[in-house]
C-alpha positions in Angstrom: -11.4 -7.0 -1.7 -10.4 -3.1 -1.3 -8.0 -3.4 1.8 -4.9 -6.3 3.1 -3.2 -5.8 5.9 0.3 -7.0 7.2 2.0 -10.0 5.2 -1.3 -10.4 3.0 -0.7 -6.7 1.9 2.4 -6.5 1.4 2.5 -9.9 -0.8 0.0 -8.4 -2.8 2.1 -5.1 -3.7 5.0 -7.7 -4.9 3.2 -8.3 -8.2 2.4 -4.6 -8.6 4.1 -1.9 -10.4 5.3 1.1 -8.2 4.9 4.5 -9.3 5.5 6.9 -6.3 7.1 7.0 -3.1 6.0 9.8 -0.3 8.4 9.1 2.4 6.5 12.4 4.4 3.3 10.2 5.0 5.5 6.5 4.8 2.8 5.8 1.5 4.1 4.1 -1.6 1.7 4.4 -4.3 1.3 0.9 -7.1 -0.7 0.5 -9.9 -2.3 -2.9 -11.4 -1.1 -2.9 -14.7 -3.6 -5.3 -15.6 -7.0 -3.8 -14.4 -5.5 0.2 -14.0 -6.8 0.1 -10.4 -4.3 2.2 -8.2 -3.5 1.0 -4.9 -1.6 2.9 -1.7 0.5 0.8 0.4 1.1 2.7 4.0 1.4 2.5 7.5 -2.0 3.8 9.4 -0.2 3.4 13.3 2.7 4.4 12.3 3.5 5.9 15.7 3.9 2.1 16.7 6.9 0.8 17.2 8.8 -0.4 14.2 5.9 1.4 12.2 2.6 -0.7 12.7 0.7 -3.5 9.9 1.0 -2.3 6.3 -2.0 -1.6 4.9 -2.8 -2.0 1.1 -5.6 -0.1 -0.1 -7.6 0.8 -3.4 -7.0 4.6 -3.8 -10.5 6.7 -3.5 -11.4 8.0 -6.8 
């Protein structure tokens, strides 16, 4: 799958590594250390209260 949202998503980032934060866009950016695949964890709505469902996504290459 290329996209989790809410819990799902961010249970998923647990086990990744982290390797950026851009607090301007409320993205965190992880990588799979196993597989290389680079995955953004943000908030699409986050004009909703209390900032909308994270979303974890593969990063376009």
């Amino acid at each position: 799958m290329d996209e989790y949202l809410g819990e799902e998503a961010l249970r998923r980032a647990e086990v990744l590594t982290k390797v950026r934060v851009d607090v301007d866009c409320w993205a965190t950016e992880f990588v799979d250390t196993d597989t290389g695949i680079i995955w953004i964890l943000d908030y699409p709505e986050s004009e909703l209260q209390g900032g909308g469902l994270p979303r974890l996504h593969k990063k376009d290459p």
